[in-house]
SENULUM-914207 format. One record per residue: x, y, z of N, C-alpha, C in turn. Coordinates in steps of 0.1 Angstrom, whole numbers, plus 5000, padded with zeros to 4 digits. Layout:
<nodes>
XYZXYZXYZ;...
</nodes>
This chain:
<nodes>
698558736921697158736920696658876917;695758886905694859056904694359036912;694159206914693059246927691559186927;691359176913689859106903689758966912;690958886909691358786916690958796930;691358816936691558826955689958836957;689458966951688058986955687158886949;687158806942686358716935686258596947;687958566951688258476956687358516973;687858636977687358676991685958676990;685358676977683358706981683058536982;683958426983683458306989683258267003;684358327009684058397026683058497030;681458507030680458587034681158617049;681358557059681958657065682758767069;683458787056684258907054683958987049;682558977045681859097036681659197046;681359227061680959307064681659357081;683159297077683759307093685159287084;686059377095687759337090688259277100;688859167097688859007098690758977106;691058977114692358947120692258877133;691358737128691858627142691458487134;692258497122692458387117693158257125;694158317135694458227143693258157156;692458217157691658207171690358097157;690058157147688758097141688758157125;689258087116688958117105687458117098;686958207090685858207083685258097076;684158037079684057947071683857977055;684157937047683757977030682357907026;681557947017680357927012680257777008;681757786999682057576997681957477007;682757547017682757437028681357417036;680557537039679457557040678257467031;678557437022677857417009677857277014;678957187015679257067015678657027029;678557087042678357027054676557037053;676057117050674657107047674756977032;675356957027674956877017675156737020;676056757027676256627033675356557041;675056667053673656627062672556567053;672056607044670856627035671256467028;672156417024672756287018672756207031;672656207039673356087054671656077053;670756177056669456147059668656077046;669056107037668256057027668955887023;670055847026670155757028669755687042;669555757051669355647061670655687071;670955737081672155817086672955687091;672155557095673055457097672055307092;672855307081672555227071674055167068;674355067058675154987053675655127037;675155147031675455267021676355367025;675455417042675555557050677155507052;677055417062678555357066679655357058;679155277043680555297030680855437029;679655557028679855657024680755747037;680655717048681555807058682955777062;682955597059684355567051684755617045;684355637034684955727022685455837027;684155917033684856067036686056107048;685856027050686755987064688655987058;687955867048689555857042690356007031;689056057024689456127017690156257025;689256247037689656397043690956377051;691656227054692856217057694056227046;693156187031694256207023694856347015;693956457019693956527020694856627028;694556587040695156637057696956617053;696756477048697856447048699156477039;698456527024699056637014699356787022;698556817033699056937035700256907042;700356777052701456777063702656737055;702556697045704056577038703956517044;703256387048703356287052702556187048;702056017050701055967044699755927056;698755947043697955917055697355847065;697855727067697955657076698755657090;699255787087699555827101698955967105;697855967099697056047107696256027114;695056077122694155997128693256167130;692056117126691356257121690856297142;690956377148690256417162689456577157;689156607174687956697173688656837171;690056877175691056957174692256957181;692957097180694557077189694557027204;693857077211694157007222693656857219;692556777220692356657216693956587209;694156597204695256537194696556637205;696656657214697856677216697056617236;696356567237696356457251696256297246;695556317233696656177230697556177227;699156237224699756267230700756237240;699656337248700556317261700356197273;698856137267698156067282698855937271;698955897261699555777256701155757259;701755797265703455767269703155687280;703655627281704055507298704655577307;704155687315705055777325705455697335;706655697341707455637353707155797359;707355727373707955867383709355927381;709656017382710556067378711556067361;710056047354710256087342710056227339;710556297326711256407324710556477310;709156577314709156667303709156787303;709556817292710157007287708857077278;708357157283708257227273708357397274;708157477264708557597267707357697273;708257817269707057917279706057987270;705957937261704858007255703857907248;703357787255702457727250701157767256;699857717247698957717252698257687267;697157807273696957717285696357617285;696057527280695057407275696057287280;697257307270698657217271699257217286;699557347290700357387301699257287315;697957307316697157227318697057077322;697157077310697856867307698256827318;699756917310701256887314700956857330;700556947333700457007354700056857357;698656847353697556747356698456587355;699356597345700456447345701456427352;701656597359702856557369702056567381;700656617380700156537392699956357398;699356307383699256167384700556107387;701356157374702156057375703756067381;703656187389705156237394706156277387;706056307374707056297364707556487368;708456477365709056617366709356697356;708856807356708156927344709457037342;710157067335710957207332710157267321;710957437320709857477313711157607305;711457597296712757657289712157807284;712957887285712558017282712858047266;711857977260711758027246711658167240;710858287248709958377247711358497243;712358447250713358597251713858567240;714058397225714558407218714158497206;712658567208712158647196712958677186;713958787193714658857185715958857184;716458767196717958737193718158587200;719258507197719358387206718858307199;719358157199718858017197718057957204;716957937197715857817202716457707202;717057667198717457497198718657467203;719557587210720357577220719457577235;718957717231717757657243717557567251;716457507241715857377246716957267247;718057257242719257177242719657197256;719857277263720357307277719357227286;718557257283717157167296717157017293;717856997283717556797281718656777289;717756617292718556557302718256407299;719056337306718856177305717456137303;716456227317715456187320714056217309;714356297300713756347294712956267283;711756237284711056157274710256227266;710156377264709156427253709356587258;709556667246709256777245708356857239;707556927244706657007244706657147234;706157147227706557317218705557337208;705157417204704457517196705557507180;704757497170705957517159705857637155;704457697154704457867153703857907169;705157997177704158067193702858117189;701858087195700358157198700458267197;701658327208701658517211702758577209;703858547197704058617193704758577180;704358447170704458427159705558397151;706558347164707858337161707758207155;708558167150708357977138709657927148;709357827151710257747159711057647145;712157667148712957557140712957417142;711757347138711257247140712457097137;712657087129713256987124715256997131;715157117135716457117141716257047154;715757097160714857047177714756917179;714356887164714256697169715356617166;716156717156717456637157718656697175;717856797173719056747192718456717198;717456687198716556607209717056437204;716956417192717756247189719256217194;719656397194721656357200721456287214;720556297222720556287235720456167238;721256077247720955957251720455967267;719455877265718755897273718355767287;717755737298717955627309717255527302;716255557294715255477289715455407278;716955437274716855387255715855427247;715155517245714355527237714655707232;713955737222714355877216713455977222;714156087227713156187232711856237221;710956237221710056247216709356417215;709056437203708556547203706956597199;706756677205705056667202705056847201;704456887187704257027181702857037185;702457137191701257217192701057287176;700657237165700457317153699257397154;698557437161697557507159697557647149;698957707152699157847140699757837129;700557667126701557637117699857557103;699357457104698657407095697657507089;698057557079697357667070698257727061;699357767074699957847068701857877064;702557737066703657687067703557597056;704457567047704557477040705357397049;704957257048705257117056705857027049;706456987056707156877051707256747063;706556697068706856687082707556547082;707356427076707756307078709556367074;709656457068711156527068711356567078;710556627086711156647100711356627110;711456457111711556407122710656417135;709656497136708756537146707556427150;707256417161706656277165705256267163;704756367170703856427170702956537167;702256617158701456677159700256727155;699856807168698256827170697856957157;696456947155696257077148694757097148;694757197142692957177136692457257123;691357247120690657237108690357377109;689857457116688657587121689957697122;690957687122691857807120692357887106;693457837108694057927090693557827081;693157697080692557647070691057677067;690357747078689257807073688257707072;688057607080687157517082686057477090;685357397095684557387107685057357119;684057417129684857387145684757237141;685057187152685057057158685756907153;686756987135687456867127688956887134;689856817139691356867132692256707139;692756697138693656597135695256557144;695756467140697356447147697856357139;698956427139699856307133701056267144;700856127140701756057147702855977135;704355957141705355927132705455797132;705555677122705255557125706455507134;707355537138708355527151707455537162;707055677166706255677178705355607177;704355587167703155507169703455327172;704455357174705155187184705055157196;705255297196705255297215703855387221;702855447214702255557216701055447219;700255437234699455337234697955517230;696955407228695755457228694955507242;694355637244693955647255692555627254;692355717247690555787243690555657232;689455517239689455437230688055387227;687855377212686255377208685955247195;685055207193684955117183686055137169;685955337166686955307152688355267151;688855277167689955237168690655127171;689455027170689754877171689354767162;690154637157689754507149689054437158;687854377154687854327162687354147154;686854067159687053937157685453887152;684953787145683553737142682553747151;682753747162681553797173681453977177;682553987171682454127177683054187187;684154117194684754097203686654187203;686754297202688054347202688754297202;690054277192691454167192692754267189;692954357192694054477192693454617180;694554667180694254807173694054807158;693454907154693854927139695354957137;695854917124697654897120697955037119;697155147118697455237113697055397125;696855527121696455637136695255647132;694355537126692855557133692755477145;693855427152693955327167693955457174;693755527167693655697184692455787182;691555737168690055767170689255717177;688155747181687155667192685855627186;684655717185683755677180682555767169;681855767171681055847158681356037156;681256057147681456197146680456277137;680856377138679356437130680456467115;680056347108681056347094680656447086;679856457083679456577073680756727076;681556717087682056837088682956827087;683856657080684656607072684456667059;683456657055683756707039683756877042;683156897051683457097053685057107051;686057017059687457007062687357007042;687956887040687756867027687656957018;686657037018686457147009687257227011;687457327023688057387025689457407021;689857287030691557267020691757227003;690657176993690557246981690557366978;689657446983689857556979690657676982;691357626994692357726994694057666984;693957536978694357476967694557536957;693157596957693057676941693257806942;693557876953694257976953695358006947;696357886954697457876951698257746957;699857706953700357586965700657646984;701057606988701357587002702357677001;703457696992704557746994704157916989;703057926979702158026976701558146986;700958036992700158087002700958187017;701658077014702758117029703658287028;704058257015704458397006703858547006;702458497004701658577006701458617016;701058547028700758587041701958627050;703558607045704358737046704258857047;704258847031704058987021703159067033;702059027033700659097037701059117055;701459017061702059047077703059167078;704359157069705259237069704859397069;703859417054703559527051702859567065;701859487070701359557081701859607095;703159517096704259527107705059647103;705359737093705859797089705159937092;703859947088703260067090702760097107;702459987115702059957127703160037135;704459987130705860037138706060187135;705460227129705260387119704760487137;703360397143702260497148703560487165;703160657169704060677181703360627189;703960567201703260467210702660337211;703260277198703160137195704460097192;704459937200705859877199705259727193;705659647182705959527176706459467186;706059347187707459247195708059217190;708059167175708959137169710159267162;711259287160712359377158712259387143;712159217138711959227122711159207114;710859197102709459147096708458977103;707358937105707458837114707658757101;707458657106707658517098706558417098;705558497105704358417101702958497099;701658487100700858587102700558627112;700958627125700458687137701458827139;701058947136701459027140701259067158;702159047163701659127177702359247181;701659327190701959457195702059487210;702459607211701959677223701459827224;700759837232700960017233701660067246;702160167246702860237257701960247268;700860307263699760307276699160207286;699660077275699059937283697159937278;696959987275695559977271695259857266;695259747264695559667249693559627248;693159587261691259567263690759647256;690859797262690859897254690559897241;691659917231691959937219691359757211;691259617216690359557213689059607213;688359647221687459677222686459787213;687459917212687360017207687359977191;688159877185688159817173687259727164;686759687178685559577173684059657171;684359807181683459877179683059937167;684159927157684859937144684659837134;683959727137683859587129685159567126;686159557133688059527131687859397144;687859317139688359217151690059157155;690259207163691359137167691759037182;692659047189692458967206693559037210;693359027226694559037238695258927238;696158927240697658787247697458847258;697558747269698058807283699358817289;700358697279701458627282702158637270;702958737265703158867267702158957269;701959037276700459127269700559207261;699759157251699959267240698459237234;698259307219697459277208698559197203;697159127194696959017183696459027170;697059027158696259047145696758957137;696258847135696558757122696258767109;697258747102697358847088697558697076;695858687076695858557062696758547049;696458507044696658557024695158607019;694258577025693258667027693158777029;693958837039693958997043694159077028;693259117030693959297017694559387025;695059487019695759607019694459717025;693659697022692359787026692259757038;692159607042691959567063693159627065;694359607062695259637071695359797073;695059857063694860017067694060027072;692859997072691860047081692060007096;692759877098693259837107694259957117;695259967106696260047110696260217112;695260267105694060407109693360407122;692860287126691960287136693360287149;694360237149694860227158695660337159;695760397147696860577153695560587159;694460617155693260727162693160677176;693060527180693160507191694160557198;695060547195696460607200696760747206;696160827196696260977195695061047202;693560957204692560997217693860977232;694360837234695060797244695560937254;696960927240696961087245696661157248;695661197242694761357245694061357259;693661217260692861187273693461217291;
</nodes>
């Protein structure tokens, strides 16, 4: 892409006109398109009548399109998706839909979200089931993930827990390997250990393939690297699991029901794990958004790019004295994380944002956070990477 390019493309994001932008993972920018479409949409629901017989065909529609959509990004089809409000949402249905026994058996690792970690707690409170928790974090830079997590299964084990990109430190989990040792495993139950991805940092920015990967479950959302509105994102469920995966959160869209009106089982497909009205118009915000990051470029495009642009900045970052990368080598996704010697890390957020540079703290590792789009220029990341020698080099002096 020319530079002519990038910036034509980047003046559709107004909010990058006037701040340098690195928490694409925490909240992507909305674009003026997707923007365009969720007011346009509102303005169309009212002018027909927001619940009308029209209104209704028309939120079908959008409903479906924005799964068919969803579903080109995941490789998969769309009837095994089921549109929710975001990642956690779509990863407690999930977790609250398995038939726990007592002394059933889930894994997941040490670097998931506290949202998940949460859950998890909350279900081996109900339901007695017994929790391990595999030390993913130390495989950054050397070691097998999927020896790993291979060591912690057990007979008892009904579902593992994992991140496909970590939150805090951007490592890409070898997805598709995971679920095939999780399938070697025989287990008390007869049934296949089940896996459920936390995608929250992978949909945007991973090219997918997923019904190739065997993976059962996963959660995502709309308002991150796809650059969309809060409140859309999604799960996919595998039509294997969706055999056994009962419905928790249960609402009119998720049910047939009979000439009176009267519920007679689920919908055939993963709208049986939606519930009830939503503020659709921010369907077509979704929608838009993943068009136009389409016309950028493909999936495998995109991902390329947000390399290129991670790498370059991991490279000069590891340059300034008193900053340490966690990662050893170039990362493999866009989350660059760091540390400083000083431990400051509040600090030097703070001191950054003072800077119109937005970035975040991790606590778990503690470090900084900068997520590095295909959006990013070479101009954020220097200015990025300026501000933090200078932070560095007061540190010292002080």
């Amino acid at each position: 892409m020319s530079e002519q390019h990038r910036q034509h493309f980047r003046a559709q994001f107004p909010a990058l006109a006037n701040k340098t932008y690195f928490n694409y993972g925490g909240e992507g920018p909305l674009s003026q398109t997707a923007r365009d479409a969720i007011l346009q949409s509102y303005d169309r629901l009212q002018q027909m009548g927001p619940f009308s017989m029209k209104a209704n065909v028309w939120v079908q529609e959008c409903a479906q399109t924005l799964r068919g959509a969803i579903a080109t990004e995941l490789g998969v089809a769309p009837e095994t998706v089921a549109v929710t409000e975001d990642v956690t949402a779509g990863c407690n249905v999930a977790l609250w839909g398995i038939d726990w026994k007592p002394g059933d058996a889930l894994l997941m690792t040490d670097c998931e979200h506290p949202g998940v970690i949460a859950t998890v707690r909350e279900l081996q409170h109900r339901f007695n089931i017994e929790v391990s928790v595999c030390p993913i974090l130390d495989t950054l830079n050397e070691g097998d993930p999927v020896e790993v997590i291979s060591r912690y299964l057990t007979p008892k084990t009904r579902l593992v827990v994992l991140s496909h990109i970590l939150w805090n430190t951007g490592q890409v989990l070898p997805l598709a390997d995971i679920v095939t040792a999780c399938r070697g495993v025989s287990t008390e139950s007869g049934q296949p250990i089940r896996v459920l991805a936390d995608a929250a940092q992978s949909v945007g920015v991973l090219p997918l393939k997923l019904a190739e990967s065997g993976v059962d479950f996963y959660a995502f959302t709309g308002h991150k690297w796809l650059c969309g509105p809060e409140g859309v994102g999604g799960l996919y469920v595998s039509p294997e699991a969706m055999e056994s995966l009962r419905p928790t959160f249960i609402g009119w869209r998720g049910v047939e029901v009979d000439g009176t009106g009267q519920p007679t089982g689920w919908k055939p497909d993963a709208r049986r794990y939606e519930i009830a009205t939503s503020a659709y118009p921010l369907y077509a915000g979704l929608t838009a958004a993943i068009e136009l990051h389409r016309q950028w470029g493909t999936a495998e495009e995109r991902y390329r790019q947000i390399c290129r642009s991670s790498a370059r900045l991991w490279e000069k970052l590891r340059e300034i004295s008193g900053v340490t990368c966690l990662r050893t080598s170039p990362p493999e996704s866009g989350l660059v994380s760091f540390t400083l010697d000083s431990g400051t890390h509040k600090n030097l957020v703070v001191f950054l944002e003072g800077r119109s540079i937005m970035t975040r703290t991790i606590l778990d590792p503690s470090c900084v956070r900068a997520c590095v789009h295909y959006l990013t220029s070479e101009e954020e990341s220097d200015r990025l990477v300026e501000s933090v020698r200078e932070f560095t080099a007061q540190s010292g002096n002080s």
